[in-house]
C-alpha positions in Angstrom: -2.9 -4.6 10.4 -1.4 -5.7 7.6 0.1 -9.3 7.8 3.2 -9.8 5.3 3.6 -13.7 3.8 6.8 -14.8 2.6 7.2 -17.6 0.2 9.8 -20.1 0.2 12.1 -20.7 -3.2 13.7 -23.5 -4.0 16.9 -21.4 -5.0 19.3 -24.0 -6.0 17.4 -27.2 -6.6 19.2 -28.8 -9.1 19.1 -25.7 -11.1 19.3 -23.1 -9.0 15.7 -22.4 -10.8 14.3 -20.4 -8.3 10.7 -21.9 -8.5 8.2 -21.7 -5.8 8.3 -24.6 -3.4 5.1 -24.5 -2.8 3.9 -24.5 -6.3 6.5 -27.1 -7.0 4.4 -29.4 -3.9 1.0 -28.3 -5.6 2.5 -29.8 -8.8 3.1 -32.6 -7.3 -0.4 -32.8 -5.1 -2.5 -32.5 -8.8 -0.4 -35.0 -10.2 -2.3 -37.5 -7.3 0.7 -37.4 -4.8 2.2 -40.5 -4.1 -0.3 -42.8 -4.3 -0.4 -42.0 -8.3 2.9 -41.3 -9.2 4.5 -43.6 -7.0 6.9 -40.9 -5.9 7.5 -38.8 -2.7 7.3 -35.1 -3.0 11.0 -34.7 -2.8 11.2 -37.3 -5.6 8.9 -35.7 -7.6 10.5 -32.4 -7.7 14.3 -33.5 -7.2 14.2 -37.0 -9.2 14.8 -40.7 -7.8 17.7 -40.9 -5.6 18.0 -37.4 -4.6 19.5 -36.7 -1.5 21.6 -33.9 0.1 25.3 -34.4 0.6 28.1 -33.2 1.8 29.2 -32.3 -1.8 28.6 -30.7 -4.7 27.8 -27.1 -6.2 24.4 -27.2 -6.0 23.9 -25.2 -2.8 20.5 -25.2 -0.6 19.3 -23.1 2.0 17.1 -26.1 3.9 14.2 -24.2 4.8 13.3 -26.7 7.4 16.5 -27.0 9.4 17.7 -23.5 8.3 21.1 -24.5 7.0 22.6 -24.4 4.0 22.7 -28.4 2.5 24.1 -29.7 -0.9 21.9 -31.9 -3.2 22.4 -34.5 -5.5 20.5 -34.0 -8.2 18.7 -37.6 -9.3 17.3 -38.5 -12.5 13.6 -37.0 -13.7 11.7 -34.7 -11.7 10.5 -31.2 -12.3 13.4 -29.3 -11.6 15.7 -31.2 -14.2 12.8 -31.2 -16.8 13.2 -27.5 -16.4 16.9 -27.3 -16.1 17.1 -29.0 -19.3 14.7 -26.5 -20.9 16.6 -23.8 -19.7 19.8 -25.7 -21.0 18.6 -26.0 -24.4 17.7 -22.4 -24.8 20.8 -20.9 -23.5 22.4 -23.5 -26.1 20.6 -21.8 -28.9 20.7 -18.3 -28.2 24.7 -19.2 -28.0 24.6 -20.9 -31.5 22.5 -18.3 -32.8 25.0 -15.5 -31.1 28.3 -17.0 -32.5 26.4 -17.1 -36.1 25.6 -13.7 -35.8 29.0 -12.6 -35.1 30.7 -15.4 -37.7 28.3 -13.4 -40.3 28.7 -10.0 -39.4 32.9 -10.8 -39.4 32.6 -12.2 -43.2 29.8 -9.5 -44.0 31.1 -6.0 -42.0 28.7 -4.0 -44.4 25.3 -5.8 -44.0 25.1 -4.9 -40.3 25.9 -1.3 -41.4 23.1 -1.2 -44.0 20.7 -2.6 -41.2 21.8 0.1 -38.5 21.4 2.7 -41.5 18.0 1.0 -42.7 17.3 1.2 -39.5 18.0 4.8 -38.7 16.2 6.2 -42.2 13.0 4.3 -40.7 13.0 5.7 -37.4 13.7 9.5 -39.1 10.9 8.7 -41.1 8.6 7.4 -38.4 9.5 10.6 -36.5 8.6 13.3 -39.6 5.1 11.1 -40.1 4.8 11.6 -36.4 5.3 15.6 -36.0 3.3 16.1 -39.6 0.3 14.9 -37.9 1.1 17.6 -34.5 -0.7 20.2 -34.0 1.7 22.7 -32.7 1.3 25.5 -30.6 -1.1 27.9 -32.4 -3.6 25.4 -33.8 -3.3 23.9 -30.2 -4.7 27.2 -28.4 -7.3 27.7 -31.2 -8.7 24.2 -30.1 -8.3 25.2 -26.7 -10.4 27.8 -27.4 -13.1 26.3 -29.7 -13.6 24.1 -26.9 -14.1 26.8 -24.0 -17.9 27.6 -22.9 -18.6 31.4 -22.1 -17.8 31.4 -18.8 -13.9 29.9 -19.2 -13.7 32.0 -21.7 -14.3 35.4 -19.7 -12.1 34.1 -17.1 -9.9 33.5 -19.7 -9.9 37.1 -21.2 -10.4 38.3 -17.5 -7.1 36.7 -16.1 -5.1 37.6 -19.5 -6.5 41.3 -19.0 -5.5 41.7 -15.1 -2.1 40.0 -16.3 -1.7 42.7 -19.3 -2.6 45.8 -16.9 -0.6 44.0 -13.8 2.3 43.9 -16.1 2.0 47.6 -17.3 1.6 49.4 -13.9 4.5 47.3 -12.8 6.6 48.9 -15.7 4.8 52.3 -14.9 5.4 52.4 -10.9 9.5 50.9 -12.2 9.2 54.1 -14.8 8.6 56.5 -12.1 10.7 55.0 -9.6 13.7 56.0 -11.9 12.7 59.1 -12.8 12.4 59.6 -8.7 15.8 58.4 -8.5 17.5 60.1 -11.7 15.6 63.9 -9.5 17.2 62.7 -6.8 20.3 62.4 -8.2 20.5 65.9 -10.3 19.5 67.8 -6.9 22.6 66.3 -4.8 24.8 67.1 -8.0 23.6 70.5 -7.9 24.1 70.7 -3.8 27.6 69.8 -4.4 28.5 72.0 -7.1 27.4 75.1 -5.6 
């Protein structure tokens, strides 16, 4: 039997991070719990003065008491440490993505080179790749080279039964016509005379 474990996330938390709350408390245990850091658990993760209230956007399904609570973030803890992390990184990609689009307005032709640059490379990386193929007939010579005795008389074997398969199938088609072409003369002739 196979017993399924669901973790809890702390979806929302100030940041709506969606860490672990369980790693978040074991974060919080190594640290040396509250004896050394002089902080609660919910401190520690949520910052001083953090409590849920009635308002706010920061949403919380209370795993506890099942209901959906509001928090007020407080000041430290892991969860802002991180929320400013992630703050400052969406900041720069932004900078960086409004420079991009400031340079490519002034510069309309550099981005063109790059895309063609671009596209030469990858035709070029493609011809390197096929010149160094071995393509079909080289392919079954390996094949070959690499057969013992045996696989290769069931390899002439099957080929041979598939050859002469092949060629009484058009014979017995052959002489099925002709059957039918007779056939076809006599009831002519029965009609005409």
């Amino acid at each position: 039997m196979i017993i399924l474990r669901q973790r809890a996330f702390a979806v929302g938390f100030a940041d709506g991070s969606g860490q672990s709350t369980g790693d978040l408390f074991n974060k919080w245990k190594a640290a040396g719990g509250k004896e050394k850091t002089g902080l609660t658990a919910a401190e520690f993760i949520h910052g001083k003065s953090w409590k849920p209230t009635a308002g706010g956007d920061n949403a919380v399904y209370d795993v506890k008491t099942r209901q959906v609570v509001n928090t007020n973030p407080g000041s430290g803890g892991i969860i802002n440490k991180t929320n400013d992390k992630i703050n400052q990184a969406t900041t720069q990609r932004a900078t960086q993505r409004k420079a991009n689009q400031e340079f490519a307005k002034a510069n309309p032709n550099a981005f063109k080179n790059v895309a063609t640059k671009a596209r030469t490379q990858g035709y070029n990386a493609g011809v390197q790749a096929g010149k160094s193929q071995v393509g079909i007939k080289q392919g079954a010579i390996n094949t070959w080279k690499g057969m013992n005795n045996t696989q290769k008389g069931l390899a002439i074997g099957g080929a041979a039964a598939a050859t002469i398969g092949t060629g009484m199938l058009i014979a017995r088609n052959r002489r099925k016509r002709k059957e039918a072409e007779r056939e076809l003369e006599l009831e002519r002739a029965r009609n005409r005379g």
